[in-house]
N, C-alpha and C positions, 0 to 999 in steps of 0.2 A: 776850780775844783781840783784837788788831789788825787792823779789818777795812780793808783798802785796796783802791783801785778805780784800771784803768786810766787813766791820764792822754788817752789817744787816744778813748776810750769817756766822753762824757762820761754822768753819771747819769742816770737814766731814762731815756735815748733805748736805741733797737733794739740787739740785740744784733747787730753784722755778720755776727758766727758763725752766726746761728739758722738754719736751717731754711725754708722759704718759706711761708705757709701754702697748707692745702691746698681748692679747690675739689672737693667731693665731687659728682658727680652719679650720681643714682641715675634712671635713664630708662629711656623706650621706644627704639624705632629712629629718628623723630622728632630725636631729639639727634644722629643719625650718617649720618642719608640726605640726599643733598643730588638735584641735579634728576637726579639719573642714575644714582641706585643709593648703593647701600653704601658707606661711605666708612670709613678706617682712625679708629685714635680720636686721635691724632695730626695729624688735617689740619686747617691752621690754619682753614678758613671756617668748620666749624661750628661753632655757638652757644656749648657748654659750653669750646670755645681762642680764640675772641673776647673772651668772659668775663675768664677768666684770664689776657689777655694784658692787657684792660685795667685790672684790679687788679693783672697784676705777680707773678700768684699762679701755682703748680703746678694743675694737676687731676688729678683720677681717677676715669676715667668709668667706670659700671658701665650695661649696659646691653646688653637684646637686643630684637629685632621681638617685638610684640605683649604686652610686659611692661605688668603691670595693677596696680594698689598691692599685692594681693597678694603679686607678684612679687617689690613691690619690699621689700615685709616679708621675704621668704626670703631674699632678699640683701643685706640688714642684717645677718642674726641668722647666716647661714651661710655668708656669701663673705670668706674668712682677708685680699681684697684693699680690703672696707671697715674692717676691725676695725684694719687697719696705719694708713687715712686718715684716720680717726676724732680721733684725739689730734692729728696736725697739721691738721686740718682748720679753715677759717678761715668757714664756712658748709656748710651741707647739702643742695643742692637735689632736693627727691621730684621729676622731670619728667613725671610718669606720673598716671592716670587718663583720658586720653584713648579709648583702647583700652574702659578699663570703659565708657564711655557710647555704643558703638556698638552695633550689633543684631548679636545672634548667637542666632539661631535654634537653630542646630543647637550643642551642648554645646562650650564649648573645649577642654574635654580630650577630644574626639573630633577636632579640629583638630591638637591637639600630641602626639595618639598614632597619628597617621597614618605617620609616619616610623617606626614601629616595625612597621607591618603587612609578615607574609611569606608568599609568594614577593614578589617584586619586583613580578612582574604583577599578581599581586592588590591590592599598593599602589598602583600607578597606577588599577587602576580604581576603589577608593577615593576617592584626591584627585579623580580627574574626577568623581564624584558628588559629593563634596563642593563642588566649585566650581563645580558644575553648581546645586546646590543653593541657596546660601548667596547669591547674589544676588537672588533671586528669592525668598525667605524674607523676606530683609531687608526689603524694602521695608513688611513689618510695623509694624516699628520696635521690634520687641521678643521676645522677652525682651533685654534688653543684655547684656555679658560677664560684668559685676558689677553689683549693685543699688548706690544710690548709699550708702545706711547702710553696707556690708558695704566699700565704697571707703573712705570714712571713717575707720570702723573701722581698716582696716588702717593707714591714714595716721600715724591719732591712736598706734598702737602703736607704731610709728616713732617719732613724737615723744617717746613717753613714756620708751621704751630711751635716746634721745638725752639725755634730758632727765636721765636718772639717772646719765650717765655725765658730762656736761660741759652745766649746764645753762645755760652764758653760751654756748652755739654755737646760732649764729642757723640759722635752718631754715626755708628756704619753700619752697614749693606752687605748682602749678599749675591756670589752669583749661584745662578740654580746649578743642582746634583746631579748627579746621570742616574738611572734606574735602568733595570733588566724587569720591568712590569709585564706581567700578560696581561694584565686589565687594563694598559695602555696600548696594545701591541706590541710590546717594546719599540715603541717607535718617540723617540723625543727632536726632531725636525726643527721643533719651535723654541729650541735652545741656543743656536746661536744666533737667533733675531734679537732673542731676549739680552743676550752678552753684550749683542753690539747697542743697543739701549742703555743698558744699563752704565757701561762703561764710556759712552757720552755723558750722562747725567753724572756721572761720578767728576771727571773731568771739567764740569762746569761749575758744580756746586764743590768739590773739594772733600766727596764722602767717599771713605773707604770701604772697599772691596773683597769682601773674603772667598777667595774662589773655592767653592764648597767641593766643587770636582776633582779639582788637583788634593785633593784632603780625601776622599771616599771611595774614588774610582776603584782603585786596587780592594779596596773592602767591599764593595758591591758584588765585585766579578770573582772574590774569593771560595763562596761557600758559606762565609761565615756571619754574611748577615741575614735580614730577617729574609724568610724564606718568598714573602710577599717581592723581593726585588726591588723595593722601592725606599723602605727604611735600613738602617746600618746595623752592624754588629756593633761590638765596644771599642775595636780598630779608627772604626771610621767616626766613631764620636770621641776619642783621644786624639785622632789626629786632626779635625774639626778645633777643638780646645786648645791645640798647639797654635796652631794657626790666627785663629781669634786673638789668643792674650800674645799672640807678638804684633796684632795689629795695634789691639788695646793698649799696649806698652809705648806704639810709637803714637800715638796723637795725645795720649794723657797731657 
């Protein structure tokens, strides 16, 4: 058989026709809160459509408040919206264990089954104990949301599903942010348990690291982010994107 090749296409370069790849991100709220709340996943400032604008790439953010690697193991394995990104995806990024390294006293899934208690009034008086609570706990600095192994763990699970289905797709990691929270104490303690985990596992398995602190610190402690202490201004999610696409750039 006669194999012929368009004359306008020349050989090995791009297919025009293909596809764009795809930036996957798998995050906490961090990826979508800017100084002033919630933001759609569509708006160009934050991090993970600075990213993608400046590779040229599509994204598909997956991504809710207080997602922990756990999390984001459940929405690998069970969201039909990564399982579509997955094959055009042009890299991976986990954005999450940040949440795991804060103090949570009181159980998270007594946090995420609040919104399930009924009458209504008895929910409210609920989260007001809860938030009455969990400040003032925190300053502990412990127990955290997830121990750092059990973060890992879930990470490394990730990679390993990743790695069986498309093992040339490149996949990095996160380390966790620093926050000025009162609803944490401001107390983050369980941060560099987390670094030093984290940065084992990186060194074993060969994922990179985006150290999200050396990126926001200065944007946290400015004034200028969100007044919660805990998400960024548009500082800290520019310099987030800076940092990302020079990692992105070196494993492509």
């Amino acid at each position: 058989m006669e194999v012929t090749t368009d004359p306008a296409v020349p050989t090995g370069s791009p297919d025009p026709g293909a596809p764009r790849p795809v930036l996957l991100v798998i995050a906490d709220s961090l990826s979508y809160f800017g100084p002033k709340g919630g933001l759609p996943a569509d708006h160009p400032r934050i991090w993970p459509n600075l990213v993608a604008a400046e590779l040229d790439w599509d994204v598909e953010l997956v991504a809710r408040i207080g997602w922990t690697c756990r999390d984001a193991y459940w929405a690998l394995i069970g969201d039909p919206r990564v399982w579509a990104a997955v094959p055009r995806a042009g890299a991976v990024v986990f954005a999450v264990g940040g949440m795991d390294s804060l103090p949570s006293p009181l159980p998270t899934a007594l946090r995420e089954l609040i919104r399930y208690v009924r009458p209504s009034g008895l929910r409210r008086v609920v989260r007001s104990a809860y938030q009455w609570i969990q400040p003032r706990a925190a300053k502990l600095g412990r127990p955290v949301a997830l121990p750092p192994a059990v973060s890992v763990d879930y990470l490394e699970q990730c990679r390993t599903a990743l790695d069986q289905l498309r093992p040339e797709l490149p996949v990095v990691a996160v380390l966790p942010s620093v926050h000025d929270c009162a609803a944490y104490g401001r107390v983050h303690s369980g941060r560099e348990p987390a670094v030093r985990a984290l940065q084992d596992w990186s060194r074993r398995c060969g994922v990179p690291l985006v150290d999200l602190k050396a990126a926001v610190h200065d944007n946290i402690y400015s004034g200028e982010a969100n007044p919660d202490g805990i998400h960024w201004g548009w500082d800290g999610h520019t310099e987030v994107a800076k940092a990302m696409v020079k990692t992105l750039q070196e494993v492509r």
